[in-house]
N, CA, C and O atoms as a GROMACS GRO file, in nm:
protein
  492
    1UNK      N    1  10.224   4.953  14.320
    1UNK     CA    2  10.086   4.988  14.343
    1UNK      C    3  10.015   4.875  14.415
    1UNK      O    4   9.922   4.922  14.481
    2UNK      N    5  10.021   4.778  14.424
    2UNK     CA    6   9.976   4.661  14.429
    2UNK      C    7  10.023   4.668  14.612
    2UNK      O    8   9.937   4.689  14.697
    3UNK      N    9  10.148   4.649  14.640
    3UNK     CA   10  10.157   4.671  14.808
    3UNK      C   11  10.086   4.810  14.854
    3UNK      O   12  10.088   4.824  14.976
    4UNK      N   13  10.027   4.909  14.789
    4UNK     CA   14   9.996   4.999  14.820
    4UNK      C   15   9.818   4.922  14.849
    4UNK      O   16   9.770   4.924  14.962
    5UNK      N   17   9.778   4.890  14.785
    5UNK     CA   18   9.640   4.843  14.782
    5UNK      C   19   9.650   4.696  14.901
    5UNK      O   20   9.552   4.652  14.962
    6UNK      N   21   9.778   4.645  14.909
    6UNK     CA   22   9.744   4.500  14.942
    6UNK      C   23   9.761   4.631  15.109
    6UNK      O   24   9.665   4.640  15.185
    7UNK      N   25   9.847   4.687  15.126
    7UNK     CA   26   9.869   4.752  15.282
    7UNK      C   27   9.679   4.849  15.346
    7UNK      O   28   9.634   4.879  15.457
    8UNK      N   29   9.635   4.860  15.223
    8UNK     CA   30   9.522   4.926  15.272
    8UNK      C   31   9.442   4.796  15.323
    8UNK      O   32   9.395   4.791  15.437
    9UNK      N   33   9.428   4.688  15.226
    9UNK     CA   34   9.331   4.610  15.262
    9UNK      C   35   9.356   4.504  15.343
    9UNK      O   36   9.278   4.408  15.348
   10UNK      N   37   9.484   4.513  15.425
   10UNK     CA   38   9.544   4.440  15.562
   10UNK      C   39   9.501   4.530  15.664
   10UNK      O   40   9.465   4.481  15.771
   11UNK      N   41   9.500   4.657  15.648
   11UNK     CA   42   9.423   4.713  15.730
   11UNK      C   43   9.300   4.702  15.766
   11UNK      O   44   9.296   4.744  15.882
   12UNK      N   45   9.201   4.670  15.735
   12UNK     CA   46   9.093   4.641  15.684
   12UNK      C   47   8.951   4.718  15.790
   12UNK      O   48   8.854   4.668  15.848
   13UNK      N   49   9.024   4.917  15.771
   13UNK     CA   50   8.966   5.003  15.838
   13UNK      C   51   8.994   4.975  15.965
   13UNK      O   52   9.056   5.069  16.015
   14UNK      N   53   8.980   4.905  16.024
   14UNK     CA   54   9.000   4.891  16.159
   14UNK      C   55   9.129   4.952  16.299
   14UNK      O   56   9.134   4.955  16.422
   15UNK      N   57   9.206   4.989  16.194
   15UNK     CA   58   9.335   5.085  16.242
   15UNK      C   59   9.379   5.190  16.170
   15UNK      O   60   9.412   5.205  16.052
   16UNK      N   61   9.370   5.288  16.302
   16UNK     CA   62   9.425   5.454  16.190
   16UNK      C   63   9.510   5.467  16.231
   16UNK      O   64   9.542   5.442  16.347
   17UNK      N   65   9.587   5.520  16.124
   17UNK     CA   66   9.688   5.554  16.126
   17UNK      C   67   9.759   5.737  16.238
   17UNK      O   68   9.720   5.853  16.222
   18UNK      N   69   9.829   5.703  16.303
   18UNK     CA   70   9.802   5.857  16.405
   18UNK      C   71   9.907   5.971  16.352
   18UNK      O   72  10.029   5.957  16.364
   19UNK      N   73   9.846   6.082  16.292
   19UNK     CA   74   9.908   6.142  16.180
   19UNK      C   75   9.931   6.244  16.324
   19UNK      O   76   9.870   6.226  16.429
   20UNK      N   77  10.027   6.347  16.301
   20UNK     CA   78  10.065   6.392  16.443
   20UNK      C   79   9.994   6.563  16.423
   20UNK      O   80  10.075   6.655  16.439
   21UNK      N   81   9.908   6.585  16.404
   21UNK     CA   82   9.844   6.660  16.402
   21UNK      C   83   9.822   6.770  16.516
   21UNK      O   84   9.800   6.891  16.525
   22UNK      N   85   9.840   6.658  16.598
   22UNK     CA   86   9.847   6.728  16.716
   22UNK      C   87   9.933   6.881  16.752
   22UNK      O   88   9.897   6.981  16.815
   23UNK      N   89  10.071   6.843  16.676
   23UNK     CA   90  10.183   6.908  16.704
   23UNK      C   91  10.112   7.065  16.650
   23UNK      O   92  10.154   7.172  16.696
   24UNK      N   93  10.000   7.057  16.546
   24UNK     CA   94   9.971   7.188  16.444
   24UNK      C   95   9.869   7.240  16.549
   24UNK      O   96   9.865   7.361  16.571
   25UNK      N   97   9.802   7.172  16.603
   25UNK     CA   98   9.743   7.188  16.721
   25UNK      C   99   9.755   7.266  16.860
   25UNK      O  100   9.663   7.320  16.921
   26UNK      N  101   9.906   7.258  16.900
   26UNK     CA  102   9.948   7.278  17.016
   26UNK      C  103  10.067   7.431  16.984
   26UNK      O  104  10.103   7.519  17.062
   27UNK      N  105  10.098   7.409  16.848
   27UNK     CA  106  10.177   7.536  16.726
   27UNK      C  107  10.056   7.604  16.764
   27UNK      O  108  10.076   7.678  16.860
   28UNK      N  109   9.905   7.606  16.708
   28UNK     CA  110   9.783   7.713  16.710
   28UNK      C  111   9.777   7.786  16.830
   28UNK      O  112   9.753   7.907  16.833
   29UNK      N  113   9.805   7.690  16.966
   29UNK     CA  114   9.768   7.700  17.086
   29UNK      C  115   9.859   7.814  17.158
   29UNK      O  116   9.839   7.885  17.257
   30UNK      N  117   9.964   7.802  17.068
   30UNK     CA  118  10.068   7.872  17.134
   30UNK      C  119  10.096   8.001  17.056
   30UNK      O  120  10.163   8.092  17.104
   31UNK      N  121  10.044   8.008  16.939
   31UNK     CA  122  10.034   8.139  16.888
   31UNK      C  123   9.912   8.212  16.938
   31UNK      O  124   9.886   8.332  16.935
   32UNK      N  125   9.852   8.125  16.980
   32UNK     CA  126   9.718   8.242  17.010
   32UNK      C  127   9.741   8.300  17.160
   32UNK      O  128   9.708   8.415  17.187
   33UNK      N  129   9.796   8.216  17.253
   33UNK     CA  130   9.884   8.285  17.355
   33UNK      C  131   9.904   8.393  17.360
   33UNK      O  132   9.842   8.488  17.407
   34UNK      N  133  10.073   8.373  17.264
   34UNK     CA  134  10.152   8.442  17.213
   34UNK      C  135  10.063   8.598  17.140
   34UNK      O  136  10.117   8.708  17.130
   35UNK      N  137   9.881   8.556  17.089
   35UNK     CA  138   9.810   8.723  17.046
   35UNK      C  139   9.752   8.744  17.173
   35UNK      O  140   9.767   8.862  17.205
   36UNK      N  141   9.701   8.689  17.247
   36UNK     CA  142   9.668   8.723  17.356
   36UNK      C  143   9.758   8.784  17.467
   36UNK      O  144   9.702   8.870  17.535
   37UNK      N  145   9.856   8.763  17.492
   37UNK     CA  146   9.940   8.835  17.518
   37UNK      C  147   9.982   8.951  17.522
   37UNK      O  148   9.982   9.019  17.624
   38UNK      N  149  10.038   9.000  17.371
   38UNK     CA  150  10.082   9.057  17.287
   38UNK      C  151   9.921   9.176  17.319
   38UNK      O  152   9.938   9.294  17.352
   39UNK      N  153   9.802   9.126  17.304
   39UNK     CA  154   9.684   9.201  17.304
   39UNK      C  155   9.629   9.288  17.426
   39UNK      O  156   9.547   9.380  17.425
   40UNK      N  157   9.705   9.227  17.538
   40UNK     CA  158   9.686   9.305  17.667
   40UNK      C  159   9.578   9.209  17.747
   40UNK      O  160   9.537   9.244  17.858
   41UNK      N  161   9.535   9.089  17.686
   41UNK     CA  162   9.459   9.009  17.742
   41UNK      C  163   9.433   8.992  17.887
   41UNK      O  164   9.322   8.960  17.929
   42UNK      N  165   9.566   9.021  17.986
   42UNK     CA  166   9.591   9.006  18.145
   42UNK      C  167   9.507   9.074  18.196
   42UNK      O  168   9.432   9.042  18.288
   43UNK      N  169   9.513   9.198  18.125
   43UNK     CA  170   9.409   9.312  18.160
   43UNK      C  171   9.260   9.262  18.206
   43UNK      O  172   9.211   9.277  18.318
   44UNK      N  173   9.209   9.209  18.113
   44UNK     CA  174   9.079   9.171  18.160
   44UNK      C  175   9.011   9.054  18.118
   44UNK      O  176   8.889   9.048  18.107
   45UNK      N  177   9.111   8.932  18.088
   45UNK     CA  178   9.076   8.839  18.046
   45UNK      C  179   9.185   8.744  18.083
   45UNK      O  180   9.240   8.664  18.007
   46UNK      N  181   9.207   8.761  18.201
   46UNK     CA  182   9.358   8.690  18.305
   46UNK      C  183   9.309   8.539  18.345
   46UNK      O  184   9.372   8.436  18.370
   47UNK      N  185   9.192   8.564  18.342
   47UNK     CA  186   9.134   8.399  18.376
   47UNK      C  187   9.090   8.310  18.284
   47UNK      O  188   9.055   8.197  18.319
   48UNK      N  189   9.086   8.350  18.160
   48UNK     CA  190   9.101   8.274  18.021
   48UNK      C  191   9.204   8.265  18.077
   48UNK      O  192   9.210   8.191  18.175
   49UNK      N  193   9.317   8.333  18.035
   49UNK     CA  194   9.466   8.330  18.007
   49UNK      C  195   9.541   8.228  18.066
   49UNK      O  196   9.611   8.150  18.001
   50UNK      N  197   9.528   8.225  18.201
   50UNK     CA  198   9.600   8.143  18.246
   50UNK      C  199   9.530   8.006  18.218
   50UNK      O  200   9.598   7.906  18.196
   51UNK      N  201   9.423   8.001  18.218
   51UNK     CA  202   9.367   7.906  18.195
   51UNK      C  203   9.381   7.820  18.054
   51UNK      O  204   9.335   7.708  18.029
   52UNK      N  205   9.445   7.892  17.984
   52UNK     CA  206   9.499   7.850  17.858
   52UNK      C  207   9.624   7.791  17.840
   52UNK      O  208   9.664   7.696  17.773
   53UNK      N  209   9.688   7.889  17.933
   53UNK     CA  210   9.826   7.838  17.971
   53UNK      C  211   9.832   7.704  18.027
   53UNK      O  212   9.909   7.620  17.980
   54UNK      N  213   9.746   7.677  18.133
   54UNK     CA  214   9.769   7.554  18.245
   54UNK      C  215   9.706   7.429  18.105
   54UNK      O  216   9.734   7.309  18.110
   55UNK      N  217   9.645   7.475  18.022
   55UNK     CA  218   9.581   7.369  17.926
   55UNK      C  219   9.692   7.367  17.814
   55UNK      O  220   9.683   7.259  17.756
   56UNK      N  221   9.744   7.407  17.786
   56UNK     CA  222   9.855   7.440  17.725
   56UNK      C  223   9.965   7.358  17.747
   56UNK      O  224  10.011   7.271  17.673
   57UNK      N  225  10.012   7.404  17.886
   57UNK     CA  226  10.108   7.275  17.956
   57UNK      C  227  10.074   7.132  17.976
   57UNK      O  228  10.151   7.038  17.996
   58UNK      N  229   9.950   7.130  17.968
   58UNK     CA  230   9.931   7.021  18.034
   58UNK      C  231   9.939   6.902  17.849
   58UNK      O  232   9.998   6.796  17.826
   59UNK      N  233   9.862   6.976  17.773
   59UNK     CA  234   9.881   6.928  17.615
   59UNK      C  235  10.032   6.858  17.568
   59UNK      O  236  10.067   6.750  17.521
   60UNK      N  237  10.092   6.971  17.606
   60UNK     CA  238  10.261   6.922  17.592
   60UNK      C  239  10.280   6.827  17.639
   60UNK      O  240  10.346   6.756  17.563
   61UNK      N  241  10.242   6.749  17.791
   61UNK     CA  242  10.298   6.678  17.865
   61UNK      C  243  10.185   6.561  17.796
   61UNK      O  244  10.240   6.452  17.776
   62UNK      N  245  10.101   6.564  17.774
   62UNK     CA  246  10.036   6.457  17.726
   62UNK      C  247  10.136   6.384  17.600
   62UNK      O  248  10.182   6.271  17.585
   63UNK      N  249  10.144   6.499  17.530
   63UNK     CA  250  10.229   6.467  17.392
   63UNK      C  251  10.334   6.407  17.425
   63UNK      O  252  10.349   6.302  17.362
   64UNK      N  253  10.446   6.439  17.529
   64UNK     CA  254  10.565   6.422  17.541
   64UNK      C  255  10.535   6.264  17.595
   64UNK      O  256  10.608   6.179  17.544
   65UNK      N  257  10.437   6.217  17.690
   65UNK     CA  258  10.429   6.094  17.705
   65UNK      C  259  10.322   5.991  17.603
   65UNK      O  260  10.283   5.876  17.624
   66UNK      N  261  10.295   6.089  17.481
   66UNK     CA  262  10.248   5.982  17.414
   66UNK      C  263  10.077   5.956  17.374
   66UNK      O  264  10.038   5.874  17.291
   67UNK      N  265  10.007   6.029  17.441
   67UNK     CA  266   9.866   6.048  17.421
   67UNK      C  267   9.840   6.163  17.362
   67UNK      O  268   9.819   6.270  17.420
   68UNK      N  269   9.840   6.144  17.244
   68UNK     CA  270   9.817   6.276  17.110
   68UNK      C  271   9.656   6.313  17.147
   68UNK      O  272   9.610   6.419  17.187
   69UNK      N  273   9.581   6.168  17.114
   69UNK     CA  274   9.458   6.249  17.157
   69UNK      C  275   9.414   6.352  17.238
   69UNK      O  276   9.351   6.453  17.208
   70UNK      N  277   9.469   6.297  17.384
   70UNK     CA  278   9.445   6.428  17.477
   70UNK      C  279   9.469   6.548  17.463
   70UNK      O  280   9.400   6.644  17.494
   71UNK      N  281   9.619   6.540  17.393
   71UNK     CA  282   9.702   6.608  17.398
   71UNK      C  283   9.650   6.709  17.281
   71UNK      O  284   9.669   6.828  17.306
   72UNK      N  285   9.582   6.677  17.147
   72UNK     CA  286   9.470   6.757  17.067
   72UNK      C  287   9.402   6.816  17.126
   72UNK      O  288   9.388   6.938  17.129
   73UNK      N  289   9.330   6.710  17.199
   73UNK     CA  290   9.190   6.822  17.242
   73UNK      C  291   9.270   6.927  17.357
   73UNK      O  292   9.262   7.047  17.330
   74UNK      N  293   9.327   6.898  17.451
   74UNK     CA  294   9.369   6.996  17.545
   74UNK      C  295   9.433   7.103  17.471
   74UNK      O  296   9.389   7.203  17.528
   75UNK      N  297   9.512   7.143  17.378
   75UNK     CA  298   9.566   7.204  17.226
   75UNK      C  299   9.446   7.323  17.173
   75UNK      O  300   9.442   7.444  17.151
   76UNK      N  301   9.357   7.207  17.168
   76UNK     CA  302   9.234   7.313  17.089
   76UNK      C  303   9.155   7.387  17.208
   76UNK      O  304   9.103   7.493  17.176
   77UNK      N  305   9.141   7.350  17.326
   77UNK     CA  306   9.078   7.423  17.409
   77UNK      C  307   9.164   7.523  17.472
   77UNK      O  308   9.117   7.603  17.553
   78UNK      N  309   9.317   7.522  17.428
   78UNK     CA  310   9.384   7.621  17.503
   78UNK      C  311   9.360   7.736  17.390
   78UNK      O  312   9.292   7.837  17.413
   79UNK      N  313   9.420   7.711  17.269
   79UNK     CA  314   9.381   7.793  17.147
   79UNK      C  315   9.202   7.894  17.174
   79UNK      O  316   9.199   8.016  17.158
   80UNK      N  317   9.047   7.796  17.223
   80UNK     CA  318   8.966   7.880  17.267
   80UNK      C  319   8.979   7.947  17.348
   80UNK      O  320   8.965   8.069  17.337
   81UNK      N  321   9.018   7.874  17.479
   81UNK     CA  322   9.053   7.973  17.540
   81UNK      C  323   9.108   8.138  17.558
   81UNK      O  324   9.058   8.236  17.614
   82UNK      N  325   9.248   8.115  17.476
   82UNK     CA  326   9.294   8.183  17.403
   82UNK      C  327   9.247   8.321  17.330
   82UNK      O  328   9.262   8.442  17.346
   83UNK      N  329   9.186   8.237  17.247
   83UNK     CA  330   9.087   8.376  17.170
   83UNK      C  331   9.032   8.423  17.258
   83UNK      O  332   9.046   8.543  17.282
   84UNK      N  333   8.938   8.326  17.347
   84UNK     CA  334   8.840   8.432  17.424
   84UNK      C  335   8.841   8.503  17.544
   84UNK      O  336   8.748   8.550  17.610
   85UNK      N  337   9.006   8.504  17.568
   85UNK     CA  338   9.079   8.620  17.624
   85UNK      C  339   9.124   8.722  17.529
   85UNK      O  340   9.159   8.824  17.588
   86UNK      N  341   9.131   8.726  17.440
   86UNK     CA  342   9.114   8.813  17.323
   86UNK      C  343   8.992   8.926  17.276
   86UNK      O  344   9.003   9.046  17.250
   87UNK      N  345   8.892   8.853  17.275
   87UNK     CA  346   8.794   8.852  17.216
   87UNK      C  347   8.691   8.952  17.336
   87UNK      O  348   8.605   9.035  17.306
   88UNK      N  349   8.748   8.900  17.510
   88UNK     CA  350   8.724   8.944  17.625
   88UNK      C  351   8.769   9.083  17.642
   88UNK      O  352   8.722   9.147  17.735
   89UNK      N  353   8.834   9.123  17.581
   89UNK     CA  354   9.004   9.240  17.603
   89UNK      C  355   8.918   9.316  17.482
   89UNK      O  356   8.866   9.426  17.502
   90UNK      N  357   8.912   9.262  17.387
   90UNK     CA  358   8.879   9.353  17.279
   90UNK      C  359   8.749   9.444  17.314
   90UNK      O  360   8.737   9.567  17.310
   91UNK      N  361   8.626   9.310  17.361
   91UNK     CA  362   8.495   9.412  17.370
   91UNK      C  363   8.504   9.509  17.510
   91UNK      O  364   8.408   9.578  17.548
   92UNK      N  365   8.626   9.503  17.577
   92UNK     CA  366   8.616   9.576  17.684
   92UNK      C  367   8.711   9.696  17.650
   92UNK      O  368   8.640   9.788  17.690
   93UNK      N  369   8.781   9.733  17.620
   93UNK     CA  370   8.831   9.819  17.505
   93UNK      C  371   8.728   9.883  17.450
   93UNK      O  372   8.725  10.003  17.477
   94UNK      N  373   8.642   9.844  17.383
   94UNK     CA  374   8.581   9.866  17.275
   94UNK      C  375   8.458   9.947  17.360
   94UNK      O  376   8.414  10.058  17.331
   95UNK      N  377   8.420   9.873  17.455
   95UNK     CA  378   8.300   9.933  17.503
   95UNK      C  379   8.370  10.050  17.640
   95UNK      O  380   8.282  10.076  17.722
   96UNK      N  381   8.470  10.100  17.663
   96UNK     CA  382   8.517  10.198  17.720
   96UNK      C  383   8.542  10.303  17.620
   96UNK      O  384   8.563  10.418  17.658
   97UNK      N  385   8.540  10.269  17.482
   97UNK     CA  386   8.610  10.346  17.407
   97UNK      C  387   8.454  10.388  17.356
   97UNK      O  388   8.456  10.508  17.329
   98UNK      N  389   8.333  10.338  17.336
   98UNK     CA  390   8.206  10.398  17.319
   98UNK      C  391   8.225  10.454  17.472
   98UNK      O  392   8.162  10.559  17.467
   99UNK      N  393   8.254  10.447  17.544
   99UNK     CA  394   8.188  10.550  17.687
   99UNK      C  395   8.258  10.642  17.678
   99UNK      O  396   8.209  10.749  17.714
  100UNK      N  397   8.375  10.641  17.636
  100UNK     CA  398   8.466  10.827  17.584
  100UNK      C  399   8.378  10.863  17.483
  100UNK      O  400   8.347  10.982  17.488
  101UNK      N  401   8.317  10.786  17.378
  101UNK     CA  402   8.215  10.884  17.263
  101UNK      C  403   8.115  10.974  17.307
  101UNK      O  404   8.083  11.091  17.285
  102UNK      N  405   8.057  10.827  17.412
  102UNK     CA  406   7.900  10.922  17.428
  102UNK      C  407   7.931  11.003  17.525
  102UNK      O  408   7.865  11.107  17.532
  103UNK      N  409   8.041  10.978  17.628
  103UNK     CA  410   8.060  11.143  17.735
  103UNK      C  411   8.098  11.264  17.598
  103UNK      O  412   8.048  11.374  17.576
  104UNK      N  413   8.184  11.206  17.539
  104UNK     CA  414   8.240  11.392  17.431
  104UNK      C  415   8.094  11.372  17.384
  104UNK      O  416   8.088  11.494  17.398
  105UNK      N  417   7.995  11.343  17.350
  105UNK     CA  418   7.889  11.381  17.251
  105UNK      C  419   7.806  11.466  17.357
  105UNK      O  420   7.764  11.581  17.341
  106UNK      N  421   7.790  11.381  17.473
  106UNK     CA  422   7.724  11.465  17.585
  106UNK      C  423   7.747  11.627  17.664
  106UNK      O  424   7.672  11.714  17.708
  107UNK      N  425   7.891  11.607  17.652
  107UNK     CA  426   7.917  11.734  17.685
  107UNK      C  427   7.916  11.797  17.524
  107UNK      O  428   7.941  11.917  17.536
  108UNK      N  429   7.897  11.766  17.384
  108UNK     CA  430   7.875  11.875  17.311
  108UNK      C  431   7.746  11.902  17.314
  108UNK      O  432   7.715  12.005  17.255
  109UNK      N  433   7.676  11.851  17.355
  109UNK     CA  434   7.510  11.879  17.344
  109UNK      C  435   7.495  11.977  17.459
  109UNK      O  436   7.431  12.081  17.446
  110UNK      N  437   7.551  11.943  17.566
  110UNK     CA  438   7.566  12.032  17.684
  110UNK      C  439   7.587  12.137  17.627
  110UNK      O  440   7.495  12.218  17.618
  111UNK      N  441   7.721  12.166  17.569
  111UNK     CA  442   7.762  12.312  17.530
  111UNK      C  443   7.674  12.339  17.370
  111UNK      O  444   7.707  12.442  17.310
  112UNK      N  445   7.614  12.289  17.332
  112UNK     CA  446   7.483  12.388  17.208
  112UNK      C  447   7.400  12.404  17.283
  112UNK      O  448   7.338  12.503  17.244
  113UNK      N  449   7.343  12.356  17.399
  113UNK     CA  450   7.247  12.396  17.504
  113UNK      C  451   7.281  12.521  17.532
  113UNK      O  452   7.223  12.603  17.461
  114UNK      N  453   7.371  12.574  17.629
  114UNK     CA  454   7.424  12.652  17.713
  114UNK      C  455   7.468  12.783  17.596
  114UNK      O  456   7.454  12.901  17.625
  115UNK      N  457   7.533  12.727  17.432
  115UNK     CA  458   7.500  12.838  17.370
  115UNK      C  459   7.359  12.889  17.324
  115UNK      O  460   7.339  13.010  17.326
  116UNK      N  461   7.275  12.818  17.290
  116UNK     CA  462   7.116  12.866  17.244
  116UNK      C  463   7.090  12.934  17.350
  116UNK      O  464   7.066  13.054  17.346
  117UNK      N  465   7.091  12.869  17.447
  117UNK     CA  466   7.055  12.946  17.595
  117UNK      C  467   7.096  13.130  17.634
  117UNK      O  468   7.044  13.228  17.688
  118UNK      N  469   7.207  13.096  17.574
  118UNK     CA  470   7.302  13.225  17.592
  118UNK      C  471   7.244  13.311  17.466
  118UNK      O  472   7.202  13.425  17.485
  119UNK      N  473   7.242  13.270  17.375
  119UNK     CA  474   7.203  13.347  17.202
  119UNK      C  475   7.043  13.352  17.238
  119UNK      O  476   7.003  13.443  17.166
  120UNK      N  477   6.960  13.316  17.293
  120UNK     CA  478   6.841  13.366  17.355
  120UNK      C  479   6.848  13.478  17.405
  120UNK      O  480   6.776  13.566  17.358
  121UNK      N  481   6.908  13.498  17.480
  121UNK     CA  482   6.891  13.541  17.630
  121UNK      C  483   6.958  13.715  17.556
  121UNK      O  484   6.886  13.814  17.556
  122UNK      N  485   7.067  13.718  17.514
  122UNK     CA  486   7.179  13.807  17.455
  122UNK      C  487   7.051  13.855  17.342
  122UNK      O  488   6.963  13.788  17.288
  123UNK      N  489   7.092  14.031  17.331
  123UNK     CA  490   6.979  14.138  17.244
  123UNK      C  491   7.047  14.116  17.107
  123UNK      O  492   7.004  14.172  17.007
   0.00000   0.00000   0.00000
């Protein structure tokens, strides 16, 4: 216990220790890819995408020569990226898929029109 306390206080805060964090970082980066992908993201969110990718690669190569820091942050911005080719894909989906609602709602209103109209008109 004692080298445990004497190693903290040779440190004396001034040096951290570089826990590789990074690696969980650049794992996130590449699964979210990997949903974006998988999500149809190309479709309409191709410029996140690649743009995740090129941040992506470039993270690795930081890592592989040794600058974790960069190599984090470039990690976490591919991961946003990421999502928000996701996130891009989804509300566009989503908001084509309200424009099939309100056309079928429109044409049913159309056709209770065109029947009242008709059930008027008919003795």
């Amino acid at each position: 216990m004692s080298a445990v306390v004497l190693g903290c206080a040779n440190s004396g805060g001034t040096s951290r220790v570089d826990i590789p964090g990074y690696e969980s970082d650049i794992a996130r980066a590449r699964a979210s890819l990997a949903e974006a992908e998988q999500a149809g993201a190309a479709d309409y969110g191709n410029a996140q995408l690649a743009l995740a990718r090129d941040k992506l690669r470039a993270a690795e190569q930081f890592a592989d020569d040794g600058d974790t820091e960069r190599a984090r942050r470039l990690a976490v911005e591919a991961d946003l990226d990421a999502d928000l080719a996701v996130a891009i894909t989804r509300n566009r989906e989503t908001q084509q898929l309200a424009a099939e609602v309100q056309s079928g709602l429109q044409t049913l209103e159309d056709e209770l029109r065109r029947r009242r109209t008709t059930d008027t008109i008919a003795p």
